[in-house]
Backbone as CSV, one residue per row, in Angstrom:
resi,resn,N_x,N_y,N_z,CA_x,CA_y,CA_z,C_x,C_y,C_z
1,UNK,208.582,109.010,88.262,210.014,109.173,88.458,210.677,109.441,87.110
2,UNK,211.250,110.361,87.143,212.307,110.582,86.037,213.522,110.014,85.343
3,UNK,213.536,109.335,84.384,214.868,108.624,84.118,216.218,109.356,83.817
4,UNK,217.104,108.986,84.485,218.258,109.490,84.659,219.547,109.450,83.647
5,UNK,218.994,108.137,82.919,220.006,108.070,81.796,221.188,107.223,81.958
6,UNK,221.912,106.730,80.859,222.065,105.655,80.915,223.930,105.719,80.138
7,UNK,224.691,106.112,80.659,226.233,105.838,80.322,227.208,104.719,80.193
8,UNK,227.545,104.679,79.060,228.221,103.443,78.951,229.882,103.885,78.581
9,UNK,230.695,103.229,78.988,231.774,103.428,79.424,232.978,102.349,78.995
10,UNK,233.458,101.819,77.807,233.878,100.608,77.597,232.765,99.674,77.610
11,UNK,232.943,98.615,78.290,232.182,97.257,79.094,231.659,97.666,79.828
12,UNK,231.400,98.962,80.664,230.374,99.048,81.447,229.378,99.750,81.215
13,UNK,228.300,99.286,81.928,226.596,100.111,81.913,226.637,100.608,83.308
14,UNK,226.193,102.073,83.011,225.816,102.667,84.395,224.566,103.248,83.999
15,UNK,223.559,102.942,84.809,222.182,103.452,84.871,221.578,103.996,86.250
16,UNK,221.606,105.219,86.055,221.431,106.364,86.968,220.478,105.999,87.344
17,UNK,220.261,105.833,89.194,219.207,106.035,89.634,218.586,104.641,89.554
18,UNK,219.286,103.645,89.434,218.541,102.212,89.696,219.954,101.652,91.072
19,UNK,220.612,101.848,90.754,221.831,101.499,92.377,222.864,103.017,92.730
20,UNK,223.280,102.414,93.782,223.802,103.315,94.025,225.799,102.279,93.875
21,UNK,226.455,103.586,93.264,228.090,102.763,92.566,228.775,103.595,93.456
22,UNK,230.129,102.898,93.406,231.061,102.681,94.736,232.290,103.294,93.415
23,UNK,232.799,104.355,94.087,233.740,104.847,93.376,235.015,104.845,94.210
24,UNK,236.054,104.331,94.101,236.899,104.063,94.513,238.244,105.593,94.122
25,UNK,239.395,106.267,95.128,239.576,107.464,94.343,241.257,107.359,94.613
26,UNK,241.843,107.246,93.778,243.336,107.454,93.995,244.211,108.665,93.133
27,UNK,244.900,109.202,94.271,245.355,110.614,93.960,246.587,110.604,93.841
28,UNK,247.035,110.834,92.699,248.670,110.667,92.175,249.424,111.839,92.236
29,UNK,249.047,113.410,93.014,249.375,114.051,93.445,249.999,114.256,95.017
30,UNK,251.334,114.512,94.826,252.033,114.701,95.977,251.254,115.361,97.217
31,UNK,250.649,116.842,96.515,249.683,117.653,97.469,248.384,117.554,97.530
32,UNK,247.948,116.212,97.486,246.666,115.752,97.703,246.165,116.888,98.685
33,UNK,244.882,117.434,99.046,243.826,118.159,100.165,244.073,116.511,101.256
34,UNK,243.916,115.931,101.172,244.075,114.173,101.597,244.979,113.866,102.287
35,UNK,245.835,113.920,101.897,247.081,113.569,102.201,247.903,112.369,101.768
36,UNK,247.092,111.848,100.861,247.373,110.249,100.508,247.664,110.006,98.920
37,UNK,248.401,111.479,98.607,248.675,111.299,97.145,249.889,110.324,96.940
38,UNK,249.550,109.173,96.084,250.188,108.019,95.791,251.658,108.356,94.317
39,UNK,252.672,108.223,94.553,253.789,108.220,93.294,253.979,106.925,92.619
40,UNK,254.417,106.295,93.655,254.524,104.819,92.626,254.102,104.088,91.909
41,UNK,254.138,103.893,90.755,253.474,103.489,89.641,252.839,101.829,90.616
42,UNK,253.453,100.821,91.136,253.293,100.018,91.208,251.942,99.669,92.283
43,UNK,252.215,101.051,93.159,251.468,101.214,94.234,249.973,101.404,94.488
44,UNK,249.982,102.258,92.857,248.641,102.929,92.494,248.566,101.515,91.671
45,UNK,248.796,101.228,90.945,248.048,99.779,90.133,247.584,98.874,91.255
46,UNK,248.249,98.945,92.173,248.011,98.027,93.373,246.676,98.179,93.944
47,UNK,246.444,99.607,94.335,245.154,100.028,94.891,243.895,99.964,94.091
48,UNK,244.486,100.591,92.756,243.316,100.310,91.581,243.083,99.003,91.606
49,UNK,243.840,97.781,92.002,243.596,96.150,92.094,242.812,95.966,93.138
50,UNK,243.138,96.641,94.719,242.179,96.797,95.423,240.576,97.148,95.697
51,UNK,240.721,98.138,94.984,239.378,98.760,95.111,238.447,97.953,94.130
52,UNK,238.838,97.200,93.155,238.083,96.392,91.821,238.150,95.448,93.217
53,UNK,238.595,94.916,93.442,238.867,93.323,94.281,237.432,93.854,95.317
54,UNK,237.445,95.024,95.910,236.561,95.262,97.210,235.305,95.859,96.424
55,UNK,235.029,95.887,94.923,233.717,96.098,94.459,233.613,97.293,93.697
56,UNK,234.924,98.364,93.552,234.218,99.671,93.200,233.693,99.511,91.680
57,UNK,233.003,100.303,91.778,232.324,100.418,89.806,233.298,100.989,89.517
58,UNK,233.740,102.350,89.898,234.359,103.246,89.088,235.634,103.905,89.575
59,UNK,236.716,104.411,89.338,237.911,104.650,89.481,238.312,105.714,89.264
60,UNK,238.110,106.663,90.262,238.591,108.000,89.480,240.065,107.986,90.221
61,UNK,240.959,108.670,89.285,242.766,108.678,89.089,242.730,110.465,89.238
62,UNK,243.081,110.913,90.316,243.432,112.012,90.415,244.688,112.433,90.215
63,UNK,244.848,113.033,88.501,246.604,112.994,88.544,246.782,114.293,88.627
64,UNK,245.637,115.375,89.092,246.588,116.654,89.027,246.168,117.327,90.499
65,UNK,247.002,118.284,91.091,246.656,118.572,92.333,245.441,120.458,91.811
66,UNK,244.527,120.043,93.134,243.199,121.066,92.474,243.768,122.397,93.612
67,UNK,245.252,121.793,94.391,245.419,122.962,95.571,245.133,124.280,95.074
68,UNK,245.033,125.228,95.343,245.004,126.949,95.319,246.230,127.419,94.658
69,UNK,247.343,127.365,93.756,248.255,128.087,93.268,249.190,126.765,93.276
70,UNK,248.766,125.435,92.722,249.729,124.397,92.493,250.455,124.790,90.980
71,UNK,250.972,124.052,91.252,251.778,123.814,89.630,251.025,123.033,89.081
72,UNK,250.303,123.659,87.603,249.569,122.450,86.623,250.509,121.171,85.997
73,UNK,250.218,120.203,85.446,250.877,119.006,85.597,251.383,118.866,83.941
């Protein structure tokens, strides 16, 4: 088996290919593809509190919309 390599990130270790990580995804774009793009500052800290509370490793913050002819941010 091939080793996958090994990213560290602040305080965290991620090592490819020994678990599988829970990425948790909040989209701060109005025109989410989703529909669930979040504005409120308080709202999104909230969820980012959530998703740590329910286990995710990792947090990706979608702050720009990837639509087809959006406005860049």
């Amino acid at each position: 088996m091939s080793q996958l390599g090994i990213t560290r990130c602040g305080n965290a270790e991620f090592r490819w290919g020994e678990r599988t990580y829970v990425m948790g995804i909040i989209n701060l774009s109005p025109d989410s593809f989703s529909g669930d793009g979040v504005t409120d500052l308080e709202k999104v800290v909230a969820q980012a509190h959530r998703f740590v509370n329910q286990g995710a490793d990792i947090l990706d913050i979608g702050g720009e919309s990837t639509r087809p002819d959006s406005s860049p941010v």
